[in-house]
KOLGU-4560 file (N, C-alpha, C; in nm, 3 decimals, padded with zeros to 5 digits):
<recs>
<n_xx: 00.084 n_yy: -00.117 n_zz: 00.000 ca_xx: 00.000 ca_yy: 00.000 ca_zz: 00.000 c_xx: 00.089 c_yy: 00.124 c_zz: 00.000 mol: A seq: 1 type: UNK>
<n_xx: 00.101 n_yy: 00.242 n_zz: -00.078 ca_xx: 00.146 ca_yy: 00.302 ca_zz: -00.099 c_xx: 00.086 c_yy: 00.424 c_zz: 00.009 mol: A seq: 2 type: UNK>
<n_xx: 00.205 n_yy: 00.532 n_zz: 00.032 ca_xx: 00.146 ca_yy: 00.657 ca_zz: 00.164 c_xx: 00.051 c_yy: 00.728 c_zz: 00.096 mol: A seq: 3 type: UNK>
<n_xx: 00.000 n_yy: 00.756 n_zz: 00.193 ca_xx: -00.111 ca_yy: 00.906 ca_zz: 00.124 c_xx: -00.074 c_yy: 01.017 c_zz: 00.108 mol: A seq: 4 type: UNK>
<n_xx: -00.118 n_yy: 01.072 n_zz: 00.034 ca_xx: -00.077 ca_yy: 01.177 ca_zz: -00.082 c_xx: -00.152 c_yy: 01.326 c_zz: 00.081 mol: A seq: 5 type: UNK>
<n_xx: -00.090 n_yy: 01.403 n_zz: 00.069 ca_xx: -00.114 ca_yy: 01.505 ca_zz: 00.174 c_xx: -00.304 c_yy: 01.571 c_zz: 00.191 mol: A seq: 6 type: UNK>
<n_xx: -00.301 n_yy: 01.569 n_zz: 00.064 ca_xx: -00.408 ca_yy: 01.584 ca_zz: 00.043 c_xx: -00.552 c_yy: 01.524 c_zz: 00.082 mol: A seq: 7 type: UNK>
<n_xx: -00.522 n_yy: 01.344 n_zz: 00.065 ca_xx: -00.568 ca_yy: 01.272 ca_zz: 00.101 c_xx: -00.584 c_yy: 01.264 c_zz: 00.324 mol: A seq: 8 type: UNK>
<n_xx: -00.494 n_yy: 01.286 n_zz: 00.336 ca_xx: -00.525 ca_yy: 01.277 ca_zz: 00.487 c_xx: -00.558 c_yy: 01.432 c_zz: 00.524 mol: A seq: 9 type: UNK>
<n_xx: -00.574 n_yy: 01.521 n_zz: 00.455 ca_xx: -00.635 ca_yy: 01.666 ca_zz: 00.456 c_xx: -00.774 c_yy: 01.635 c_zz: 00.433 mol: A seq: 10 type: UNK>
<n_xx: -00.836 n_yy: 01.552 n_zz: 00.373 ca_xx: -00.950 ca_yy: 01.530 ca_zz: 00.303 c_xx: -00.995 c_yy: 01.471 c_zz: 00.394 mol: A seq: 11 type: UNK>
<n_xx: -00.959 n_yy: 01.338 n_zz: 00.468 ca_xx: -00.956 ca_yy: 01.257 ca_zz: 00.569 c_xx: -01.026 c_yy: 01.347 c_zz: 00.691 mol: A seq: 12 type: UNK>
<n_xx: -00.945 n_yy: 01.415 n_zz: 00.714 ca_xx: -00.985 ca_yy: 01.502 ca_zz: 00.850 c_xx: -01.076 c_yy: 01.592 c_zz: 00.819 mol: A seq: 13 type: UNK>
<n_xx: -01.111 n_yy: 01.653 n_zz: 00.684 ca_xx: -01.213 ca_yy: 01.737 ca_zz: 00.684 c_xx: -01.344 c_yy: 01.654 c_zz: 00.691 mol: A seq: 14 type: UNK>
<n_xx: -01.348 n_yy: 01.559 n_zz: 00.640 ca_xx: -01.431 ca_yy: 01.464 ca_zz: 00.654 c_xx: -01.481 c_yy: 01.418 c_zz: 00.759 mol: A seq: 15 type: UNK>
<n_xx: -01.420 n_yy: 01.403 n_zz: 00.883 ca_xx: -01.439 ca_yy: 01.347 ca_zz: 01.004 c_xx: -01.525 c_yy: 01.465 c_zz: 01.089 mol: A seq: 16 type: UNK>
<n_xx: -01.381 n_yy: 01.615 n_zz: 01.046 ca_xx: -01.514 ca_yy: 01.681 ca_zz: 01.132 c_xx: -01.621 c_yy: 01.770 c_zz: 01.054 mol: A seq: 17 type: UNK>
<n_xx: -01.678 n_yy: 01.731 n_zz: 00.889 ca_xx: -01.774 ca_yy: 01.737 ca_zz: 00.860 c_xx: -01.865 c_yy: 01.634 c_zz: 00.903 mol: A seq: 18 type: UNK>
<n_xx: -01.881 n_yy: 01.546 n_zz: 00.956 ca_xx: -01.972 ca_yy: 01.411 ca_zz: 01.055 c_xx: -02.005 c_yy: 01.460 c_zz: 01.133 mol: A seq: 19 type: UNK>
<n_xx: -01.894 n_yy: 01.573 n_zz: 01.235 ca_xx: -01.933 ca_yy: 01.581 ca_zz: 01.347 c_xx: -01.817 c_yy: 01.524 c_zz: 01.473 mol: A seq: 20 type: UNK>
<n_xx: -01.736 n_yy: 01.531 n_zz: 01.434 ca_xx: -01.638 ca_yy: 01.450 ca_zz: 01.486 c_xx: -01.527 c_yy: 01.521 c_zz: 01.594 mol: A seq: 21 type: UNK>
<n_xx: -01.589 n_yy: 01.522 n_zz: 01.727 ca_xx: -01.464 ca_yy: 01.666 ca_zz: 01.821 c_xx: -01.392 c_yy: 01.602 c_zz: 01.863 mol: A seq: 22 type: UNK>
<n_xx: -01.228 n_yy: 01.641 n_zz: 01.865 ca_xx: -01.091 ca_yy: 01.544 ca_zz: 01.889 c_xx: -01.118 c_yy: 01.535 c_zz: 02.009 mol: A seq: 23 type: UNK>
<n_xx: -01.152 n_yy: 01.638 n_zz: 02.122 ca_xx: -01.149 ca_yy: 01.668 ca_zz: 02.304 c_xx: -01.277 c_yy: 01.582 c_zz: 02.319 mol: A seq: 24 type: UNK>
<n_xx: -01.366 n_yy: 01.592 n_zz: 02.238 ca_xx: -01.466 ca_yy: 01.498 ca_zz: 02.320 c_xx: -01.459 c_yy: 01.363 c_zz: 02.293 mol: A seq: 25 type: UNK>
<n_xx: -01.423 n_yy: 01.332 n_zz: 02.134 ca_xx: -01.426 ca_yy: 01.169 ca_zz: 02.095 c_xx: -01.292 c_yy: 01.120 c_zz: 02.219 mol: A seq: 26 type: UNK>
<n_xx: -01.166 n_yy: 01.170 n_zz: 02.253 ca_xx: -01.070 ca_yy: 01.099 ca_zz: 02.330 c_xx: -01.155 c_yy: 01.110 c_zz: 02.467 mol: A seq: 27 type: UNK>
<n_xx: -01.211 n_yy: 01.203 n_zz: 02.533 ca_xx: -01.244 ca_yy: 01.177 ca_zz: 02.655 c_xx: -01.383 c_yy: 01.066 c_zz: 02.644 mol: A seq: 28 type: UNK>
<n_xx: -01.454 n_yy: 01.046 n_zz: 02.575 ca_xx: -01.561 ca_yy: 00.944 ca_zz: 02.553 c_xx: -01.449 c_yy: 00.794 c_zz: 02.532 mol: A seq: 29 type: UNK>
<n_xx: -01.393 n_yy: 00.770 n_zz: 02.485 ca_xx: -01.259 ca_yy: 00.683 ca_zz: 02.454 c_xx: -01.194 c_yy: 00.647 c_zz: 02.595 mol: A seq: 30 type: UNK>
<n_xx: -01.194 n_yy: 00.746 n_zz: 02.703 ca_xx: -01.096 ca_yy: 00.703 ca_zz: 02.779 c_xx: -00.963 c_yy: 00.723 c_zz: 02.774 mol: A seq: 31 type: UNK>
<n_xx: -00.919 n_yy: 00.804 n_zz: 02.660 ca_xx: -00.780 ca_yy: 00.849 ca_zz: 02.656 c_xx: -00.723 c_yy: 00.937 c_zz: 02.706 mol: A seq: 32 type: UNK>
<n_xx: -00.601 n_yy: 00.969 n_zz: 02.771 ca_xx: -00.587 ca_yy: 01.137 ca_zz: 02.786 c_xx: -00.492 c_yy: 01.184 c_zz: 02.683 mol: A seq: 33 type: UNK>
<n_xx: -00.567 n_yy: 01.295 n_zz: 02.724 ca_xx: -00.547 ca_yy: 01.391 ca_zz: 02.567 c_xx: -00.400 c_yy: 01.421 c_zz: 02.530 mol: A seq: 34 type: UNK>
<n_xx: -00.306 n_yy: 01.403 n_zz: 02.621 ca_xx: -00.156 ca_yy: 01.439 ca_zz: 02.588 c_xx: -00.144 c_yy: 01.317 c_zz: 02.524 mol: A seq: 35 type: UNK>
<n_xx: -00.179 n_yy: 01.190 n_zz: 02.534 ca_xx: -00.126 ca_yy: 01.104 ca_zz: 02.473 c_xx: -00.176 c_yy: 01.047 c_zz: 02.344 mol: A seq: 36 type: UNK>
<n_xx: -00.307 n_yy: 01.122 n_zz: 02.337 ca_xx: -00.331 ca_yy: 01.072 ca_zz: 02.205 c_xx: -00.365 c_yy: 01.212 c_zz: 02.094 mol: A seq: 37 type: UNK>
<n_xx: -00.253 n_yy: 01.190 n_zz: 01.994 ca_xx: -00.266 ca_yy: 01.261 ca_zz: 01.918 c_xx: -00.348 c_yy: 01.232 c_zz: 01.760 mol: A seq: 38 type: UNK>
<n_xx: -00.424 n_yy: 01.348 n_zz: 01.777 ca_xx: -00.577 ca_yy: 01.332 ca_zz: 01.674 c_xx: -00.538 c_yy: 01.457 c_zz: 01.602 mol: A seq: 39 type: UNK>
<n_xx: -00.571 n_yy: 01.437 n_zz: 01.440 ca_xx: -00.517 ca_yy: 01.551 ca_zz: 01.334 c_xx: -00.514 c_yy: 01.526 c_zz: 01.193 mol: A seq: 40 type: UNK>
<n_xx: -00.478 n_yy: 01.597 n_zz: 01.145 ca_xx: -00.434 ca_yy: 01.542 ca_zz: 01.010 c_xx: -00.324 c_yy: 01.426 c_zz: 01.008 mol: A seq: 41 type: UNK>
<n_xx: -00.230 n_yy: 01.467 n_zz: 01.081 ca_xx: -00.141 ca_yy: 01.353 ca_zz: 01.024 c_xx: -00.163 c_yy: 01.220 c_zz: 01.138 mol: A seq: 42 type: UNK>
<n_xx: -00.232 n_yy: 01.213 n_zz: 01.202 ca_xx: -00.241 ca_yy: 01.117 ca_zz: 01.332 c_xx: -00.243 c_yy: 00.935 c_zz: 01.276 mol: A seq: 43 type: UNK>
<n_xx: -00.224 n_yy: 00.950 n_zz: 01.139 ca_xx: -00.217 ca_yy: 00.849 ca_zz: 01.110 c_xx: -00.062 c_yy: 00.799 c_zz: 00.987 mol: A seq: 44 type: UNK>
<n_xx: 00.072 n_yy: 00.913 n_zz: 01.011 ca_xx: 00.130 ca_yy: 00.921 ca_zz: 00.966 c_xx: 00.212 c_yy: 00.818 c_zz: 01.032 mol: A seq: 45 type: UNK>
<n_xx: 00.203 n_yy: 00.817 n_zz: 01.162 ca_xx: 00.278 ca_yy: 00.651 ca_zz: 01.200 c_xx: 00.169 c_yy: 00.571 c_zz: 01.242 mol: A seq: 46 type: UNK>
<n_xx: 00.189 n_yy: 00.435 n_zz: 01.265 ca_xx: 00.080 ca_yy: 00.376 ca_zz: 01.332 c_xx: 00.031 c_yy: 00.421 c_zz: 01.432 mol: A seq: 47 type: UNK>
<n_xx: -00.113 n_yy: 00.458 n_zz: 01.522 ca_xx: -00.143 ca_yy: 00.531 ca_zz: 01.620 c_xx: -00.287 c_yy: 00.455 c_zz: 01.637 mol: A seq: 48 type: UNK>
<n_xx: -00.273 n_yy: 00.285 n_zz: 01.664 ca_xx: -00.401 ca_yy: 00.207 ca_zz: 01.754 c_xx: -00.499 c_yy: 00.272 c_zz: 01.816 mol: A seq: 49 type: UNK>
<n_xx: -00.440 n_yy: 00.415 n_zz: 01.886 ca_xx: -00.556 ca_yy: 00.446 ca_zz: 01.977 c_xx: -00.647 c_yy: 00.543 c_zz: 01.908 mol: A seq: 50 type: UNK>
<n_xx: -00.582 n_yy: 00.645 n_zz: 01.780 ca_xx: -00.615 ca_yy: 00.758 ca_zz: 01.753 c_xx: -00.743 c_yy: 00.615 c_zz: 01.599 mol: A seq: 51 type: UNK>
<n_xx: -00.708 n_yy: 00.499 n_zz: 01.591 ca_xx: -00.791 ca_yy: 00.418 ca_zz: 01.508 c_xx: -00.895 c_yy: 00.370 c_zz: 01.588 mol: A seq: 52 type: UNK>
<n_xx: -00.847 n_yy: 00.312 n_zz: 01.729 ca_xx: -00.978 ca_yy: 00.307 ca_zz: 01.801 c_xx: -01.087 c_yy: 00.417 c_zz: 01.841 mol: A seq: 53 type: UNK>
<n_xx: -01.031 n_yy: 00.523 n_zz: 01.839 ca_xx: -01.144 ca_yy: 00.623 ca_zz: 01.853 c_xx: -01.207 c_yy: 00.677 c_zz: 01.719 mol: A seq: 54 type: UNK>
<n_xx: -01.141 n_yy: 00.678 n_zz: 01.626 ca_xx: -01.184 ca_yy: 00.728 ca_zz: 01.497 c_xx: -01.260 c_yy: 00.551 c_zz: 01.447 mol: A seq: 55 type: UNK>
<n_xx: -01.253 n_yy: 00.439 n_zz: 01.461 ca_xx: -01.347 ca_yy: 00.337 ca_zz: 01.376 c_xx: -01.498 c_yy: 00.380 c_zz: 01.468 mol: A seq: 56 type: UNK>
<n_xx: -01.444 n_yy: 00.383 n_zz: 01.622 ca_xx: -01.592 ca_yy: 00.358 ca_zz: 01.714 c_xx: -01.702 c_yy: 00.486 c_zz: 01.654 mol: A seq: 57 type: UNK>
<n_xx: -01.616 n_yy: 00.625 n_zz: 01.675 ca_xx: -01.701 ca_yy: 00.736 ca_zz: 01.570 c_xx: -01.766 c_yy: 00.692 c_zz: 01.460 mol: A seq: 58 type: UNK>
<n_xx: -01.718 n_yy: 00.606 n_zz: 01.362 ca_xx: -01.758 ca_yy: 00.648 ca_zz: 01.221 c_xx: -01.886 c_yy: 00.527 c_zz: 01.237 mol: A seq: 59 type: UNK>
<n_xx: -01.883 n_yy: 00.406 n_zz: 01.348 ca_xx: -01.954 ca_yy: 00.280 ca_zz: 01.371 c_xx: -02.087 c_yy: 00.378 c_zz: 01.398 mol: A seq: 60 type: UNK>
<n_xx: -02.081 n_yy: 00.458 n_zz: 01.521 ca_xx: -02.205 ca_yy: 00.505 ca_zz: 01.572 c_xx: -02.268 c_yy: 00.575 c_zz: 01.470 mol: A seq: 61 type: UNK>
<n_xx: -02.194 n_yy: 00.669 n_zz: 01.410 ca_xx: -02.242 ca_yy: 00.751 ca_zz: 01.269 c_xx: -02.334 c_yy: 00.667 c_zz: 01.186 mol: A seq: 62 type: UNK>
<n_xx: -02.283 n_yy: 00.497 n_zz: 01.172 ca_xx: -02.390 ca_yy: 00.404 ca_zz: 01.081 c_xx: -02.461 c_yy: 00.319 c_zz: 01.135 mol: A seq: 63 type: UNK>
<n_xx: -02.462 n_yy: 00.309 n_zz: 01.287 ca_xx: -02.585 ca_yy: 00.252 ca_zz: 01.337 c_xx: -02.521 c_yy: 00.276 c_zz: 01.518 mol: A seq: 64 type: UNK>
<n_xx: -02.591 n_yy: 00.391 n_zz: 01.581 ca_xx: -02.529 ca_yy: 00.352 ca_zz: 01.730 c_xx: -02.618 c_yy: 00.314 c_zz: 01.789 mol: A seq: 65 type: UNK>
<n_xx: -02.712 n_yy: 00.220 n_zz: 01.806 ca_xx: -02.778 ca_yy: 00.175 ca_zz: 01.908 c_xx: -02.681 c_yy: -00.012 c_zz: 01.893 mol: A seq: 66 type: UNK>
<n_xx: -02.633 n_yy: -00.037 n_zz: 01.750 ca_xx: -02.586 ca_yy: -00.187 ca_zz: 01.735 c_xx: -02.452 c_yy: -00.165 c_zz: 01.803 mol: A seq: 67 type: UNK>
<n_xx: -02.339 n_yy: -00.020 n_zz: 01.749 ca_xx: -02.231 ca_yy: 00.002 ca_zz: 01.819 c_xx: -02.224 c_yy: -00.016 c_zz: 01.961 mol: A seq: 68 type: UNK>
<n_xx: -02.319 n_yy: 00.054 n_zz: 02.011 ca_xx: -02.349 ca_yy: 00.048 ca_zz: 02.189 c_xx: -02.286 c_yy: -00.100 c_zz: 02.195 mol: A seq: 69 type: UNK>
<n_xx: -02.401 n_yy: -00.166 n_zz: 02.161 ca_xx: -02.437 ca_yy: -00.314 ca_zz: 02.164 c_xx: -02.295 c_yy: -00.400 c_zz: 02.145 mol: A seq: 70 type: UNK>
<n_xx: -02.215 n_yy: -00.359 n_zz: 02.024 ca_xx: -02.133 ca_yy: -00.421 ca_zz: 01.964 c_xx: -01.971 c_yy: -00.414 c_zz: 02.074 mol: A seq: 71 type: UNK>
<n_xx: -01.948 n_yy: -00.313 n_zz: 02.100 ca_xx: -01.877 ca_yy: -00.265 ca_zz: 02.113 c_xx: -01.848 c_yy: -00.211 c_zz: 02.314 mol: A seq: 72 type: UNK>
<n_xx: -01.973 n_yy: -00.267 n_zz: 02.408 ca_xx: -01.976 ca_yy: -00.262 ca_zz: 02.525 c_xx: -01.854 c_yy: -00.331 c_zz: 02.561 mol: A seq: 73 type: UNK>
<n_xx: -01.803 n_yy: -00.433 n_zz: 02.558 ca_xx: -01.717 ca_yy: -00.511 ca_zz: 02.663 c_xx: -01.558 c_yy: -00.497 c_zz: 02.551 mol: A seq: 74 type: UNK>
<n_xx: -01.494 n_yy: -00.425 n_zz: 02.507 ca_xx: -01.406 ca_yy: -00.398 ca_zz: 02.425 c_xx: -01.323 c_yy: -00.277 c_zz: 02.417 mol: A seq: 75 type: UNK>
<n_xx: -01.459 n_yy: -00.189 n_zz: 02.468 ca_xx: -01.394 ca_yy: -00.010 ca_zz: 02.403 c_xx: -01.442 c_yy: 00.052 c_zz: 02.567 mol: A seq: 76 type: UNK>
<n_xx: -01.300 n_yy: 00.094 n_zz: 02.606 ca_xx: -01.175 ca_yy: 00.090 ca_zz: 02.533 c_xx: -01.111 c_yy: -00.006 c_zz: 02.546 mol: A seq: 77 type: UNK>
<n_xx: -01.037 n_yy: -00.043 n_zz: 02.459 ca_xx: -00.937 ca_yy: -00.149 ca_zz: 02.500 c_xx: -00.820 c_yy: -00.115 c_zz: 02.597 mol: A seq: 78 type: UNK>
<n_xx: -00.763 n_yy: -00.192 n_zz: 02.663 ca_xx: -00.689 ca_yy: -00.192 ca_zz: 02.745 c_xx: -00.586 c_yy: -00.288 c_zz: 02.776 mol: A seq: 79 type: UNK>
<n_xx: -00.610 n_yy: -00.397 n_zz: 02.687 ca_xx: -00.455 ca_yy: -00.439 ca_zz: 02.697 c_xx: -00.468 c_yy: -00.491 c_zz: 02.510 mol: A seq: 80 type: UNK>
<n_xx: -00.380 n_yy: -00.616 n_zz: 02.473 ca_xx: -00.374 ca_yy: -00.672 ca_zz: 02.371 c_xx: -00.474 c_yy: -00.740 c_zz: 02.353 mol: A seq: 81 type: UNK>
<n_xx: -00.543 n_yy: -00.829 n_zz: 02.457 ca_xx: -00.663 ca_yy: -00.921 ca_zz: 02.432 c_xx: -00.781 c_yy: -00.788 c_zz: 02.376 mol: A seq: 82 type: UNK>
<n_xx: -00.767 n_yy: -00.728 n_zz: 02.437 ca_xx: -00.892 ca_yy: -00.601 ca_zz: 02.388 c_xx: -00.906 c_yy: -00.563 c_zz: 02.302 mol: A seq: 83 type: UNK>
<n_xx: -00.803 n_yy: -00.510 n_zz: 02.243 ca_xx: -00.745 ca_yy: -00.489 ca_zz: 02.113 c_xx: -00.804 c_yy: -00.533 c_zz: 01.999 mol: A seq: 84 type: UNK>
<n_xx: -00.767 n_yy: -00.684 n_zz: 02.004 ca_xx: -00.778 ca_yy: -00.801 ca_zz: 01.957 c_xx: -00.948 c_yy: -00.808 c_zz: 01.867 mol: A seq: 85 type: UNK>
<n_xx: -01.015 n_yy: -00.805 n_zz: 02.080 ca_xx: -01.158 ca_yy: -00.861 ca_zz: 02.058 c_xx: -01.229 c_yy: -00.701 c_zz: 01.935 mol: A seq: 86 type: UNK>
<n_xx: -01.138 n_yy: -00.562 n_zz: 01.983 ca_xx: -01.214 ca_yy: -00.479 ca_zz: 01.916 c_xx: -01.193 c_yy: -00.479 c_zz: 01.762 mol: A seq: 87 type: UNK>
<n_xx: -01.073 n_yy: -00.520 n_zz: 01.692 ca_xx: -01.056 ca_yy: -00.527 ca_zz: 01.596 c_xx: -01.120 c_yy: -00.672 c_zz: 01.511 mol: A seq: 88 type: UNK>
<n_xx: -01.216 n_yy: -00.725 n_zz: 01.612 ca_xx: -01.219 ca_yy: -00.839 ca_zz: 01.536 c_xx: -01.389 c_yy: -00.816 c_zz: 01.546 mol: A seq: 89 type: UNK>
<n_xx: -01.424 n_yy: -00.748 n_zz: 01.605 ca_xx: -01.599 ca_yy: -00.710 ca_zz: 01.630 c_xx: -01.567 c_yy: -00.552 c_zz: 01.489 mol: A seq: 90 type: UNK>
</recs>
């Protein structure tokens, strides 16, 4: 897979917070603190698990959150590797 073009993760983020998407509230709903997780345009320029766990659970509720609730209770947040695991696999 080839990197994304600047543009593309510019597009990315306008996108997210055209949804509706607030960095301070999606990490504190997440369970993260905010120094450690960095949310942005480039937040996906290295691998960043947590800044993907909060950005898939957003875009889940956006297409059905009463199943997300449902889906996603005993997983999010994750907290170790087994969690991880179970969230990437739900």
């Amino acid at each position: 897979m080839s990197a994304p073009r600047p543009w593309e993760k510019e597009h990315l983020w306008l996108a997210l917070l055209a949804l509706g998407f607030e960095p301070g509230a999606a990490a504190a709903a997440a369970g993260k603190i905010s120094t450690h997780l960095s949310l942005g345009v480039s937040m996906f320029d290295k691998p960043n698990k947590d800044a993907f766990h909060v950005v898939a659970r957003f875009l889940f509720s956006k297409l059905d959150h009463s199943r997300c609730v449902e889906v996603f209770r005993f997983c999010c947040p994750p907290a170790d590797k087994k969690g991880d695991a179970e969230f990437r696999k739900q």
